[in-house]
N, C-alpha and C positions, 0 to 999 in steps of 0.2 A: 081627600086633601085637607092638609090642616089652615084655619082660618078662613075658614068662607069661602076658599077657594076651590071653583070646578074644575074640571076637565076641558069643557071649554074653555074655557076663561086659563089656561095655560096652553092650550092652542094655540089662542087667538096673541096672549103675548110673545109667543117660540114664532109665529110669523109676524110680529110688527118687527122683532127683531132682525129677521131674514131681509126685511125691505132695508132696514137701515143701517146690515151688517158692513156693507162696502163704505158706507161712508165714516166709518166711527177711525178713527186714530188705532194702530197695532196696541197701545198697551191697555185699551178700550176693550179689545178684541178679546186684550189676553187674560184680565180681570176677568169679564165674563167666563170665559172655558174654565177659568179659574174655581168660578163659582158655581158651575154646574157640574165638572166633574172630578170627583173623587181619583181615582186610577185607569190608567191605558194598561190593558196586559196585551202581548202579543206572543201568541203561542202559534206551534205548525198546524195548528187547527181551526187556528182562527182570532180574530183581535175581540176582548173584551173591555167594554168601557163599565167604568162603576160609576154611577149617577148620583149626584147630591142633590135630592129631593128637596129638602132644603133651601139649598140657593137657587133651585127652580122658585118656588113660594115666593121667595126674599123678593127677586126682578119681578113674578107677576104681580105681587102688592105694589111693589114700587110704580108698576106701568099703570097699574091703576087706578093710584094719588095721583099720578099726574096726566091722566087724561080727564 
């Protein structure tokens, strides 16, 4: 991971998320998916998501400046 950042430590921020996904505002909601994923394909074989690694990085920095 780039910047110091582990594998835990994007764990640990992908579940503080999940505790406080139902309380954030829709366009809260829709930023972040924003920010994590690249493309939806959906094919007869199956749906593919494309991940921006990236704005994974960007929110676990961000979570923890501010914890």
């Amino acid at each position: 991971m780039d910047g110091g950042i582990t594998e835990q430590d994007v764990r640990d921020g992908l579940q503080n998320i999940e505790s406080m996904w139902d309380h954030l505002y829709h366009k809260e909601q829709a930023r972040l998916l924003q920010l994590f994923i690249e493309k939806i394909r959906v094919k007869q074989e199956g749906v593919y998501i494309d991940v921006r690694t990236n704005g994974i990085n960007s929110l676990v920095l961000d979570l923890k400046s501010a914890a």
